[in-house]
N, CA, C and O atoms as a MOPAC input file, in Angstrom:
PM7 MOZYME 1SCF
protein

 N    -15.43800 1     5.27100 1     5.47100 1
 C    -14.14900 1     4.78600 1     5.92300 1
 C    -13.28000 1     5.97100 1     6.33800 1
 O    -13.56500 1     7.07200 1     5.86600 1
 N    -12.15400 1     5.84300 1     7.25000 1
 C    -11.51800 1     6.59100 1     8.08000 1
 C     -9.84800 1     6.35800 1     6.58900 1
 O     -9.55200 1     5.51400 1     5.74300 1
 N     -9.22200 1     7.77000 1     7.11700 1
 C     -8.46800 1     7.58200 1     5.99700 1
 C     -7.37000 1     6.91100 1     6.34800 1
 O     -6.42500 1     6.84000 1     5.56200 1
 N     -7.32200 1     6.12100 1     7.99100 1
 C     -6.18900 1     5.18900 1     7.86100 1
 C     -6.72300 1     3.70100 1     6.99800 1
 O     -6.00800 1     2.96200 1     6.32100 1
 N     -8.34100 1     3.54600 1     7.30300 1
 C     -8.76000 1     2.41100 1     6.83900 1
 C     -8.24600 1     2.70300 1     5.55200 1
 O     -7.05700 1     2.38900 1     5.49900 1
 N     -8.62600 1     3.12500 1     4.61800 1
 C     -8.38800 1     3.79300 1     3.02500 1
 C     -6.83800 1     3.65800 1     2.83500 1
 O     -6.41700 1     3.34100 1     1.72300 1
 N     -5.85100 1     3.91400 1     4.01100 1
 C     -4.14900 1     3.65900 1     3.55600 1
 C     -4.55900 1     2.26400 1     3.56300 1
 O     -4.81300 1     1.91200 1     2.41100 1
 N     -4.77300 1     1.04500 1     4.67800 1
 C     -4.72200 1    -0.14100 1     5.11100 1
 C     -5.21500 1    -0.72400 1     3.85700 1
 O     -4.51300 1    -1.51600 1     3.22700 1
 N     -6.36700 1    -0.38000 1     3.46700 1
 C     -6.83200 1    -1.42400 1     2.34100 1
 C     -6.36600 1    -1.07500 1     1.00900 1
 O     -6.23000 1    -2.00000 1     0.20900 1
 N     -6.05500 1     0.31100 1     0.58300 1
 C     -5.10000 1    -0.09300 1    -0.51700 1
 C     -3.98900 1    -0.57500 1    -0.53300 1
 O     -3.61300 1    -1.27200 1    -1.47500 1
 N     -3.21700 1    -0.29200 1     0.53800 1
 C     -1.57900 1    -1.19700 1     0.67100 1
 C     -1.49400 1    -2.60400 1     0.83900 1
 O     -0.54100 1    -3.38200 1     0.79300 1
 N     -3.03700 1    -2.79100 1     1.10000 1
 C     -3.23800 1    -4.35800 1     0.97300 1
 C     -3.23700 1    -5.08100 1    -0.01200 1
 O     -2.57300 1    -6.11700 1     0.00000 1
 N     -4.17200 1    -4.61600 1    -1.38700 1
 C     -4.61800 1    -4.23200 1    -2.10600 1
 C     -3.40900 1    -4.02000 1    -3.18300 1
 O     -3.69500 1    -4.81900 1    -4.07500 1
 N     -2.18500 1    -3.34400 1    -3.56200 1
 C     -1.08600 1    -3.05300 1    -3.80900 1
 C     -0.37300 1    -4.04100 1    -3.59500 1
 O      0.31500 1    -4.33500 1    -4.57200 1
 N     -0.17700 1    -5.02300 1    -2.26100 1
 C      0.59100 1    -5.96000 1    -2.03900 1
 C      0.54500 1    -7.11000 1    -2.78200 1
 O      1.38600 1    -7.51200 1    -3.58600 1
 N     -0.65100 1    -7.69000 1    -2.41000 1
 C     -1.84900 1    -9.03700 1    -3.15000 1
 C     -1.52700 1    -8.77300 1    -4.94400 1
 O     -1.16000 1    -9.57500 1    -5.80200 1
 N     -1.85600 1    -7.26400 1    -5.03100 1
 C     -2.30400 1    -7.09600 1    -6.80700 1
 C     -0.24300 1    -7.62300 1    -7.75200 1
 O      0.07400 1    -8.37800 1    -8.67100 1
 N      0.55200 1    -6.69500 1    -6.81900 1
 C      2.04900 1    -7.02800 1    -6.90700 1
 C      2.89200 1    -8.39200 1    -6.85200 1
 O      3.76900 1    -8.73900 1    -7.64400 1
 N      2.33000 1    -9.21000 1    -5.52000 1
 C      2.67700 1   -10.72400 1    -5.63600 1
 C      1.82200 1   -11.25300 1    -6.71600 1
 O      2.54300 1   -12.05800 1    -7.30700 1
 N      0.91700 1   -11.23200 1    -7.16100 1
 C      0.24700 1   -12.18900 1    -8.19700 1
 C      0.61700 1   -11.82300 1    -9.72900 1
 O      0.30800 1   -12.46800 1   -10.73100 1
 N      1.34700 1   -10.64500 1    -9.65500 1
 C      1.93700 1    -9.91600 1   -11.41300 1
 C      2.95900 1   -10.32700 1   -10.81000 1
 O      2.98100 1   -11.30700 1   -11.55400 1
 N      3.95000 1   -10.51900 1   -10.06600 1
 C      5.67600 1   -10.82600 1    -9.41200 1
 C      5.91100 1   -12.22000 1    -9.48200 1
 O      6.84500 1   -12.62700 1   -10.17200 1
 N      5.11400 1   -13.08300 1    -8.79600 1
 C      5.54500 1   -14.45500 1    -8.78700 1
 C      5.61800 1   -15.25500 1   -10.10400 1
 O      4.70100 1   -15.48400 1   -10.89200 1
 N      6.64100 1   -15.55200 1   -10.15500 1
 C      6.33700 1   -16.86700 1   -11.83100 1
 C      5.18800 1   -17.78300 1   -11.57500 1
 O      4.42000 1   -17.81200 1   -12.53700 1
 N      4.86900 1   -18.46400 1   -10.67400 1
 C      3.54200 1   -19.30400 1   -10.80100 1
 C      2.39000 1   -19.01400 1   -10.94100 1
 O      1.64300 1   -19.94300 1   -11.24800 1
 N      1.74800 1   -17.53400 1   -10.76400 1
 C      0.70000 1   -16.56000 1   -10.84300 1
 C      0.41800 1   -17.23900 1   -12.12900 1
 O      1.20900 1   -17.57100 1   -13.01200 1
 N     -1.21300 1   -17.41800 1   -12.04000 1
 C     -1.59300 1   -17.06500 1   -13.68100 1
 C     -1.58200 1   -15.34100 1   -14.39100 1
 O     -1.77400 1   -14.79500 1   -15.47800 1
 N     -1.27200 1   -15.02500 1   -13.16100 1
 C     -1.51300 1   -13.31300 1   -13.48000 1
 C      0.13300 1   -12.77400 1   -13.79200 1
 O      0.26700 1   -11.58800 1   -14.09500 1
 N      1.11300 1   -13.47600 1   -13.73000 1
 C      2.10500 1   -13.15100 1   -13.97200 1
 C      2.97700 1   -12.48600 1   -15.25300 1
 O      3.14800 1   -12.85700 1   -16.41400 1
 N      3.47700 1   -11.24500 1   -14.42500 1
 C      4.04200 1   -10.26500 1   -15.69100 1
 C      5.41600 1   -10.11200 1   -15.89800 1
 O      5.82900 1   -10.07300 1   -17.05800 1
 N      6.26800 1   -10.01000 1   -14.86000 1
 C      7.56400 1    -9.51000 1   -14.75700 1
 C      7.84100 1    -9.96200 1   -12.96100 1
 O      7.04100 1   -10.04900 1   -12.02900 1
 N      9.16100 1   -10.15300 1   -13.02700 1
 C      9.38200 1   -10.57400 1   -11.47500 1
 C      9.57900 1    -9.01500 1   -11.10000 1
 O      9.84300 1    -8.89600 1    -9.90300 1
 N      9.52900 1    -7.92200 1   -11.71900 1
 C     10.54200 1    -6.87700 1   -11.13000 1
 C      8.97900 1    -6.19500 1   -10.00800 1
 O      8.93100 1    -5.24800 1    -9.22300 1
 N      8.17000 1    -6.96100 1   -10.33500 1
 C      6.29200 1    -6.26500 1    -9.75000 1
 C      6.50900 1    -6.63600 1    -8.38800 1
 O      5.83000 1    -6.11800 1    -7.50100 1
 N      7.62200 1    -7.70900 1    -8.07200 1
 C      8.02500 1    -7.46200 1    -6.37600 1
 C      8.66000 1    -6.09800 1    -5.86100 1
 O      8.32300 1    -5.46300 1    -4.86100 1
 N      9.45400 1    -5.85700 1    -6.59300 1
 C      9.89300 1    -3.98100 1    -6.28400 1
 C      8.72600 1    -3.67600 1    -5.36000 1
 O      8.67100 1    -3.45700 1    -4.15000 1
 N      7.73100 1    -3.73800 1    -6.40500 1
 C      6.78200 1    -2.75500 1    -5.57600 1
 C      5.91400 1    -3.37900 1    -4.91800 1
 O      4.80000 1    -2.89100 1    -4.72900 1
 N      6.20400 1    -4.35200 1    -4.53800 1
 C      5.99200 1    -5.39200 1    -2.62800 1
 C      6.64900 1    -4.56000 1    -1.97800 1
 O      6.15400 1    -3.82400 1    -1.12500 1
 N      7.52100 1    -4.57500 1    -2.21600 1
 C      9.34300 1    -4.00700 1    -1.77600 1
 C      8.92400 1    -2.51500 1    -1.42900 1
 O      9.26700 1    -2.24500 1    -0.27800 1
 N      8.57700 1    -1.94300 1    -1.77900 1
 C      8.32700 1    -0.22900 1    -1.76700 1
 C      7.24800 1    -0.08600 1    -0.76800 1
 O      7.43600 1     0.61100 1     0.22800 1
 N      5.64700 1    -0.96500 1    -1.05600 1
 C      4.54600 1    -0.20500 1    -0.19000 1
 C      5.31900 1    -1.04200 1     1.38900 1
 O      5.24100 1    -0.30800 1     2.37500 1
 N      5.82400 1    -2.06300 1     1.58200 1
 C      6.48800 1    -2.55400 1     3.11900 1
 C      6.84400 1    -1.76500 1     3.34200 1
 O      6.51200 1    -1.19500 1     4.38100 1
 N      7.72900 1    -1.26800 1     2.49700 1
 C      8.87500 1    -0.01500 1     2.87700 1
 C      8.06300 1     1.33200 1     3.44200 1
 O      8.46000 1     1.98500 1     4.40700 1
 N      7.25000 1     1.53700 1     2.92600 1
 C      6.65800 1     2.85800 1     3.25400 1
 C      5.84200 1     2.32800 1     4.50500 1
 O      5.97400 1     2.96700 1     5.54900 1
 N      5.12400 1     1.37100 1     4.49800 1
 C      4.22200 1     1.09200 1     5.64900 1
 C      4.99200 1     1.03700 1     7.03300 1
 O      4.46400 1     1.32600 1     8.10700 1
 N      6.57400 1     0.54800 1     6.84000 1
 C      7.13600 1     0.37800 1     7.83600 1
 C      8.17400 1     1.66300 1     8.48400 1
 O      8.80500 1     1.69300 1     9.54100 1
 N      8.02400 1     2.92200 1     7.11300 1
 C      8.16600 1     3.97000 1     7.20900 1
 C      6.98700 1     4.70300 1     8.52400 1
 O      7.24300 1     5.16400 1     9.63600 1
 N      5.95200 1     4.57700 1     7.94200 1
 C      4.85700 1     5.32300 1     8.47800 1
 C      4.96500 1     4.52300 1    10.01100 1
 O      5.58200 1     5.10900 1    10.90000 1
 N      4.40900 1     3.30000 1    10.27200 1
 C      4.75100 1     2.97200 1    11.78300 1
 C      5.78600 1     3.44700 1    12.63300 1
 O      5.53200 1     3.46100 1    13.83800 1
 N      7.12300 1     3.91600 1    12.17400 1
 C      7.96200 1     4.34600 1    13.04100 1
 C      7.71200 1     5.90600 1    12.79000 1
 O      7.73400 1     6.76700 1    13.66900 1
 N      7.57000 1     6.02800 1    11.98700 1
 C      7.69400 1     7.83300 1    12.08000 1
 C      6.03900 1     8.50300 1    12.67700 1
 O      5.85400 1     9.45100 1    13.44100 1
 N      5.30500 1     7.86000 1    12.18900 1
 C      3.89000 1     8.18000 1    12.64600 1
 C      3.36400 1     9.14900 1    11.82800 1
 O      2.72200 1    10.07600 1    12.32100 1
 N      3.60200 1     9.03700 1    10.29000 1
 C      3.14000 1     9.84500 1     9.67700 1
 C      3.18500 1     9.11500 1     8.30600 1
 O      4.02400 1     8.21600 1     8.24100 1
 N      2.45700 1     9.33300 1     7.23900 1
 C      1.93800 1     8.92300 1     5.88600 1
 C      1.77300 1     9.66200 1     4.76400 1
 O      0.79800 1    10.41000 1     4.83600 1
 N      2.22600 1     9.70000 1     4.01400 1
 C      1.95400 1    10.90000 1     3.22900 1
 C      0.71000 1    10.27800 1     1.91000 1
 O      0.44300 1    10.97000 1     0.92800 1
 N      0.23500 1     9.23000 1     2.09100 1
 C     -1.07600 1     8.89000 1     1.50800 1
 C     -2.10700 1     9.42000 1     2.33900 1
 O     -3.02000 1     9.99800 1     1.75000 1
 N     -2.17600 1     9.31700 1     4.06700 1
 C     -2.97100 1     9.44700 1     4.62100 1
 C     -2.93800 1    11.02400 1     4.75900 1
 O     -3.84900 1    11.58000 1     5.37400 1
 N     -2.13100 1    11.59500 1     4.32000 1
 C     -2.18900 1    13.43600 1     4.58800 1
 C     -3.49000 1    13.81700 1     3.76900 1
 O     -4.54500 1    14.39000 1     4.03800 1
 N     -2.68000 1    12.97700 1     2.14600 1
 C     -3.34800 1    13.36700 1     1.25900 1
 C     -4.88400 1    13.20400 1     1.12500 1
 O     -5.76900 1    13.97900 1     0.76200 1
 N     -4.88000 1    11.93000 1     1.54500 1
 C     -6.67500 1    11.27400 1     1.87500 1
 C     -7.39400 1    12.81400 1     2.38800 1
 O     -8.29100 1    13.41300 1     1.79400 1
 N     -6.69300 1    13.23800 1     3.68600 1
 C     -7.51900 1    14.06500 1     4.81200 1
 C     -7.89400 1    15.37700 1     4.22400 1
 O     -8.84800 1    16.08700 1     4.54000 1
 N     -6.88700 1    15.60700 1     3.21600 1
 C     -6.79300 1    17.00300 1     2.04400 1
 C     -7.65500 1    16.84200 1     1.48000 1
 O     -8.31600 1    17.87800 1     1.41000 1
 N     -8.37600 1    15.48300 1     0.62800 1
 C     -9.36700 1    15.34000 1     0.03900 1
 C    -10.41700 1    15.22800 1     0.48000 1
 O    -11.34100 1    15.23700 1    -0.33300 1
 N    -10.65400 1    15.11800 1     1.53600 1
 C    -12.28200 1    14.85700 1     2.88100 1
 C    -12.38900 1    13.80400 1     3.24000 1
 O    -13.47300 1    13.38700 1     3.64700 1
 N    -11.08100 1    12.90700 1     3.19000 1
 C    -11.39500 1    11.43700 1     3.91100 1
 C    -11.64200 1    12.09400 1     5.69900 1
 O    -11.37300 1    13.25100 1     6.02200 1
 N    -12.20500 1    11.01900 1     6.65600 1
 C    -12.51000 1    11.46500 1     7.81000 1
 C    -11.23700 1    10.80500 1     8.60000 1
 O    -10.93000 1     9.61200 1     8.60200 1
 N    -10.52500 1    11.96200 1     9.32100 1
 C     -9.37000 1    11.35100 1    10.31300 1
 C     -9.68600 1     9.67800 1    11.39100 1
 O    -10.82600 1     9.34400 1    11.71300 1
 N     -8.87600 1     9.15500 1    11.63900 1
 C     -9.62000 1     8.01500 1    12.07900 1
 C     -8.54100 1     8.24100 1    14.09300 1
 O     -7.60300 1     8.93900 1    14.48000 1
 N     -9.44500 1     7.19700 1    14.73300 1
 C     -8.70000 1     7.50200 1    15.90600 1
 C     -7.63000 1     6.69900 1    15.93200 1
 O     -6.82400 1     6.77400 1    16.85900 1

């Protein structure tokens, strides 16, 4: 996997895992405050689309993930 794939599927991953601990109807439900951090990876994802930069995906490339096109 390319290390944007690797941002994409954990922020996915982060989102899904956050609504199902956030929502009261979840059987997986912990605390409503686990939307925050719905709230945070949008925030950053919608960070990275306008600015064109990631600082998960830096880090990936630091570690030997492969740049993606």
């Amino acid at each position: 996997m390319t290390s944007w794939q690797i941002v994409r599927t954990v922020a996915g991953t982060f989102i899904l895992l956050s609504l199902a601990l956030g929502i009261p109807g979840s059987p997986l439900f912990v605390s409503p405050w686990w939307l925050a951090f719905t709230a945070f990876v949008g925030i950053n994802l919608l960070q990275s689309g306008v600015t064109k930069w990631c600082l998960m995906e830096t880090i990936l490339r630091k570690l030997g993930a492969r740049p993606g096109c």
